[in-house]
N, C-alpha and C positions, 0 to 999 in steps of 0.2 A: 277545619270542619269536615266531617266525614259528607261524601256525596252517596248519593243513591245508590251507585253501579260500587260501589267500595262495600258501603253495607249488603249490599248483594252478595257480594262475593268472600266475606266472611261469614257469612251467614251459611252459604254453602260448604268451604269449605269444615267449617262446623258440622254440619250434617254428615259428612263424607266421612269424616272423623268418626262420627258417635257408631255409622254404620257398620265401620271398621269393628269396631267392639262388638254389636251385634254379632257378627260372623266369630270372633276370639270365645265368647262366652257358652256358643254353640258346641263349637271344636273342645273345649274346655269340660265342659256338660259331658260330653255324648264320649269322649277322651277317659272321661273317669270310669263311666258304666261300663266299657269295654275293658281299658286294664282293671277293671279289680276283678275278673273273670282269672286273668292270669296272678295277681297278688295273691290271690285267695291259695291257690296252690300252694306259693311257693314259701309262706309264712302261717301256713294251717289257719288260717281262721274259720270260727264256730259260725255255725247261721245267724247268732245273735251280735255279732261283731261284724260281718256282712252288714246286716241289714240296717247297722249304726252308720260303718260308712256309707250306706246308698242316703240314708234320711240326713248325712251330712249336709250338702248343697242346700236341701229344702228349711234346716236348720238355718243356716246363715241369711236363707233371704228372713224368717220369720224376727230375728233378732240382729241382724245389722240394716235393713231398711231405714226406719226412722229413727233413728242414731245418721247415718248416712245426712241425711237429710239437715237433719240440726245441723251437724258438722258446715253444710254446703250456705247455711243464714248465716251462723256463726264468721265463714270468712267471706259471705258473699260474693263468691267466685265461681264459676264452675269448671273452670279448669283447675283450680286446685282439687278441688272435688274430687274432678277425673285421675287427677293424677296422681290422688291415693288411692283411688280405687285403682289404677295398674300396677304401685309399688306392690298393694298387696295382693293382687293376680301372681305378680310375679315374683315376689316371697313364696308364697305356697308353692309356687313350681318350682322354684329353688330346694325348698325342704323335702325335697327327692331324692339329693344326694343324701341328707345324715338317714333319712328313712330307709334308702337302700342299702347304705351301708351299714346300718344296727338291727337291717331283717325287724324293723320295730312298726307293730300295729299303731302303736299308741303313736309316733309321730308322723307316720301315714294319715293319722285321721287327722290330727293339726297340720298337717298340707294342705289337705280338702277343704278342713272348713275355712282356712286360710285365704287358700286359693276361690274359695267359691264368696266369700264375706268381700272379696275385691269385687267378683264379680256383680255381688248385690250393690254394691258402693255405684258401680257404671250404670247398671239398668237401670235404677233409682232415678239416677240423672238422666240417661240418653229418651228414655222412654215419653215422660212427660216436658225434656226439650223440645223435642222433635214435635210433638203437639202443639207445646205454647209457640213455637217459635212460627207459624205457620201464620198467612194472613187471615182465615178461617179457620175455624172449628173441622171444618170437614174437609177442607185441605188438611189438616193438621190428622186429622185421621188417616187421610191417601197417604203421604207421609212416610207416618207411621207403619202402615202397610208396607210400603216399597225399601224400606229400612229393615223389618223385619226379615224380609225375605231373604235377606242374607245370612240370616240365623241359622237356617236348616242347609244353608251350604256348608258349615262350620261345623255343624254335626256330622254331616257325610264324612267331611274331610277327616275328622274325629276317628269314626269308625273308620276309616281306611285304613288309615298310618297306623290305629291299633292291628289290626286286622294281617296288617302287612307284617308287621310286627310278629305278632303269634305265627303265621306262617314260617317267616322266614329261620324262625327258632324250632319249628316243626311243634305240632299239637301234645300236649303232655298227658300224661299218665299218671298213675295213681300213684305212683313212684318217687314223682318229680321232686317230693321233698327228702330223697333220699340220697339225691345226686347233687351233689354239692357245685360241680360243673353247668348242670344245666340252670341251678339258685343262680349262680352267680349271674352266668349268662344274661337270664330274664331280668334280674334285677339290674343291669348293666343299659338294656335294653330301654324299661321302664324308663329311666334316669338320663339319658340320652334324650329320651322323646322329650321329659316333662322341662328339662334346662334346657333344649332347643325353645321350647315356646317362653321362658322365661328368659331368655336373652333377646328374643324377637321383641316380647313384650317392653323390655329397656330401652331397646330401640326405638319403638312406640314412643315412649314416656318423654325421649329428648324432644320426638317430633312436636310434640301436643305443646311445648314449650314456645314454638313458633307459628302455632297457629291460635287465633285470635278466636274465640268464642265467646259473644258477649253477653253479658249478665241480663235474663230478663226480668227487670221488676217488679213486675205487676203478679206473676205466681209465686212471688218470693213475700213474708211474713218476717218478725223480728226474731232471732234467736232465743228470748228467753222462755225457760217453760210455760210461763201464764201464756205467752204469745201463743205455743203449743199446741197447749192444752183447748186453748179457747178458737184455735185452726180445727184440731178435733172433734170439738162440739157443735161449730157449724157445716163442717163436714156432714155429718151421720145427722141430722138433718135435714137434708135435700135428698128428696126419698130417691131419685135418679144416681144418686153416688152409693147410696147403701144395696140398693139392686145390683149394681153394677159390681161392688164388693162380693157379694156373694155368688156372683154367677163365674168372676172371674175364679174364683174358690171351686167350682164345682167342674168348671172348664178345666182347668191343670189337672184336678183329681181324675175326668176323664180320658184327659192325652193321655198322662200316665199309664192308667190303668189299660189303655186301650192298646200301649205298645209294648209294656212290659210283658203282657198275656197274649202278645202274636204268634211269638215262637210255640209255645208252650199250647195256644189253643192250635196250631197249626200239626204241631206231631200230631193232635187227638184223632184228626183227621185220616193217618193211614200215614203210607210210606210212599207215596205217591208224588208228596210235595217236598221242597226242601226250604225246608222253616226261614233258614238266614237268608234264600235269596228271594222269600216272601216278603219278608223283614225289608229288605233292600229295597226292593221294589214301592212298600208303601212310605218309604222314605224319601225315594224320589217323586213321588206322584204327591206327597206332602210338599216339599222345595217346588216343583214346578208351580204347583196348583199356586201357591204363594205370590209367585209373578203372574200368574192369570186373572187371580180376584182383585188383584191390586190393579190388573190394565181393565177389567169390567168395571172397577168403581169410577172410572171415568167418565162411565154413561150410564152405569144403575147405583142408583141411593145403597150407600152400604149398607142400609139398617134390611134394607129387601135382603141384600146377600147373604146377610148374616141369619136369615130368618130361612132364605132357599136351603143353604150347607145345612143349617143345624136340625132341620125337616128330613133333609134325604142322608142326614150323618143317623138320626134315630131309628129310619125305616132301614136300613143297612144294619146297624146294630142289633134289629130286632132279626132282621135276617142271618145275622151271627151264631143269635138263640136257635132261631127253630131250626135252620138251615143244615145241610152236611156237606163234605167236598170241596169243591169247586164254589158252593153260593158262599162258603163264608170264607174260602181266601181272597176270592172275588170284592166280597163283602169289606175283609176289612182292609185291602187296600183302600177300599172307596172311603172309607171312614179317614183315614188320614187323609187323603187329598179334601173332602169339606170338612175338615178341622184347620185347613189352613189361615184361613182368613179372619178363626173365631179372636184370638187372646189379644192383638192388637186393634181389633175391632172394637171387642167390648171393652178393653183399655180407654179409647179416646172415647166411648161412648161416655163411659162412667166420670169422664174429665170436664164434662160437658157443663156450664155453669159453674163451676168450682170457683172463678175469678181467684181471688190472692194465693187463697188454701189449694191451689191446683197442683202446688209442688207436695204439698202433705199428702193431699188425695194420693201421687204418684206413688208416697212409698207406701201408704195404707195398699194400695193394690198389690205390687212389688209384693209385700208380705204374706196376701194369699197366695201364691204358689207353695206353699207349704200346705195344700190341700192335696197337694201332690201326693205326701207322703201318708196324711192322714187316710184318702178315699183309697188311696194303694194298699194300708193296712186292712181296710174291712173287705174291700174285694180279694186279699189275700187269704183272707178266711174262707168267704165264699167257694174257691178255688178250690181249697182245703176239703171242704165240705160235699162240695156239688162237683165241679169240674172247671176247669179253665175256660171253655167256651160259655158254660152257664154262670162265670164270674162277669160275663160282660152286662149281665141285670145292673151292675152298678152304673155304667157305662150309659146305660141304655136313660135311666132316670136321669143324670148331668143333661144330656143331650135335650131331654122333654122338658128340663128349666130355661135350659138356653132358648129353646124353641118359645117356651113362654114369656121371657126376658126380650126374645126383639118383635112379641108379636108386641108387646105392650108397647116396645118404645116406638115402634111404626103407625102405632095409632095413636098415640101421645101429639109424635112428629106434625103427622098429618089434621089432626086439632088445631095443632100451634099454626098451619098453614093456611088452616083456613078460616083462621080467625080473622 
C-alpha cells in the first residue's frame, strides 16, 4: 500500500521531471530561431522557405496535439507518452547530421517539425499534469506558473550557445556561400550543438524510465473517437473553456509578434540603441518577471494579476505606437516582463471545470499556439505596409482581449464568491 509521504514524493518527483522539459522545449524553441539566421546563409534559402521553417514549430503543435493526446488514453500511461515525445525531440535533433551533411533544406525542415511534434507530444502532457495533479485548481495554476518559468531560462540558454556559436565562427558575409570552408565549418557547428541536445535528451529518456509518474484518472476519457468527439463537444460548451481558447490564440499571436518586431522596431529608432542587447534585455526581464508573478500569486488572486500585467502590457504597447526613443525601448522591455505570467495563467484558467475532458481541453490549448504564426503573418504585413513600430496595432488589440478576458473572469470569480 502506497503511504502518503511516498505519493508525495512521486508526485514531486514527477513535476521536477515535466519542469525539466519546460526548460528543453525553451532552449529547443529559441535554438532554432537563432540557427536558421545562420542556415539561411549557408544553404541560400528564399524568404518563402524561411518563413516555412519558422511556421514549422507552430505547425506541429496545431497537428500533433490531439493525436498526442489519443495516443496518451490509448496506452493510459504518461510516461510512455513522455517518452515518445523525447524519442521524437531527439530524432529531430539527430537529423542534423544527414541535414548537414546533404546541405538539404528539405531535411532541415523534417528535423524541426520532427523535433518540435516531440516537443508538442511533452507540453500536451506536462502542461495540464501539472494542473490536474495539484490539490486545487489554484494551486494547480501557481504550479503551473513556477514550472513555466523555467521555460524562458531554456530560451536564454538557446540563444546563447547559438550566439556563441555564430561568434565563435566570426559573423558572415554575403559570400559565405562561396566558401566551401567556412559551409563546412557552420554546418559542423550546427550539428554539434543539435546532437549534443539529442544525446542529453537520450539520457533523459533512460531517466523517466525510473521515475514514477502516476496516471491521473479523472482527466483521462476512453480512447475511442466517439469518446473524442463527445470530450469535444462538451468542451466548447462551457463558455469559460471556449474564452479561454481564444484568448490563449491571441496571447501567443502577441508574444510573437511583440518579439519578432523588437529588433527590427528598435533600429527604427536611430543608431543610438543596440537592437540584440534590447532584445536581451527584454528577455531577461521576461524570465525574471516569471519567478516574481508566480512568488505574488501567493498572496494576490492570479486572475487580479493577470488583469494588472495585461492593463499596463496595453498602455505600454500603445506607448510603442505613439512613443519615439527611449519610451519605446523602455516600453517594450516592459511588455515582456507583464507578458510573463499571461500563457500559463490563462492556460489553468481555461482548465477550470473541464473534470474528465480536462486532458482534451489541454491539447485544444496546446493547439492554439499556432496563433503564433497566424497573427505574426498579418502583423508582417502591417510592417510591410506602415512600419515595424506601427505593426505593434496588432499587439496592442491581443492585449485589450486579454484585458477583457480576466476582467470578465474576476467578476464571474467574485459572483461565485459571493453567492
Amino acid at each position: 500500500m502506497t503511504t502518503p509521504n511516498e505519493k508525495s514524493n512521486k508526485n514531486i518527483a514527477a513535476l521536477v521531471m515535466l519542469t525539466i522539459l519546460m526548460f528543453l522545449w525553451g532552449l529547443a524553441n529559441n535554438m532554432t530561431g537563432t540557427m536558421l539566421q545562420n542556415f539561411r546563409h549557408i544553404i541560400n534559402m528564399s524568404d518563402i522557405q524561411e518563413s516555412i521553417i519558422k511556421s514549422a514549430f507552430h505547425a506541429a503543435y496545431l497537428f500533433a496535439a490531439l493525436p498526442a493526446v489519443i495516443y496518451l488514453y490509448k496506452k493510459h500511461s504518461y510516461r510512455a507518452t513522455i517518452l515518445l515525445g523525447l524519442m521524437l525531440f531527439a530524432m529531430g535533433a539527430m537529423f542534423f547530421f544527414p541535414a548537414a551533411s546533404m546541405e538539404s533544406y528539405l531535411v532541415y525542415l523534417i528535423a524541426i517539425y520532427v523535433m518540435a511534434t516531440g516537443c508538442t507530444v511533452l507540453e500536451t502532457v506536462a502542461n495540464t499534469y501539472i494542473v490536474a495533479s495539484a490539490p486545487t485548481h489554484d494551486r494547480g495554476v501557481f504550479r503551473l506558473n513556477l514550472a513555466q518559468s523555467f521555460n524562458p531560462l531554456g530560451s536564454m540558454l538557446g540563444i546563447l550557445l547559438c550566439q556563441y556559436i555564430m561568434s565563435d565562427n566570426a559573423i558572415y558575409s554575403a559570400n559565405v556561400g562561396d566558401n566551401p570552408e567556412i559551409i563546412r565549418e557552420e554546418l559542423d557547428s550546427i550539428t554539434i550543438l543539435y546532437a549534443s541536445l539529442g544525446e542529453f535528451l537520450l539520457v533523459l529518456l533512460v531517466l523517466v524510465l525510473f521515475v514514477s509518474i502516476p496516471t491521473i484518472n479523472d482527466v483521462m476519457i476512453g480512447h475511442k473517437f466517439k469518446d473524442i468527439r463527445n470530450s469535444l463537444r462538451r468542451l466548447f460548451h462551457i463558455h469559460d473553456f471556449r474564452r479561454g481558447v481564444l484568448t490563449i490564440f491571441i496571447y501567443v499571436g502577441a508574444q510573437i509578434g511583440v518579439w519578432r518586431f523588437t529588433i527590427p522596431a528598435i533600429i527604427e529608432q536611430g543608431n543610438n540603441y543596440d537592437p540584440a542587447f534590447i532584445y536581451s534585455c527584454a528577455m531577461v526581464g521576461f524570465a525574471a518577471s516569471r519567478f516574481l508573478f508566480t512568488w505574488m500569486m501567493k498572496h494576490f488572486n492570479y486572475r487580479k494579476i493577470l488583469l494588472w500585467t495585461s492593463i499596463i502590457a496595453a498602455l505600454m504597447n500603445l506607448a510603442v505606437l505613439l512613443g519615439d526613443g527611449p519610451v519605446v525601448v523602455a516600453s517594450i522591455i516592459g511588455i515582456s516582463c507583464c507578458m510573463a505570467p499571461m500563457f500559463p495563467t490563462i492556460f489553468g484558467m481555461a482548465l477550470e471545470n473541464t473534470g474528465r475532458d480536462m486532458q482534451t481541453g489541454g491539447a485544444i490549448l496546446v493547439m492554439m499556439v499556432v496563433g503564433g504564426s497566424v497573427l505574426f503573418a498579418i502583423q508582417n504585413i502591417l510592417a510591410a505596409r506602415l512600419s515595424a513600430q506601427m505593426s505593434y496595432i496588432l499587439p496592442e488589440v491581443c492585449f485589450l482581449g486579454i484585458v477583457a478576458y480576466a476582467t470578465f473572469a474576476l467578476l464571474l470569480s467574485d459572483k461565485k464568491n459571493s453567492a
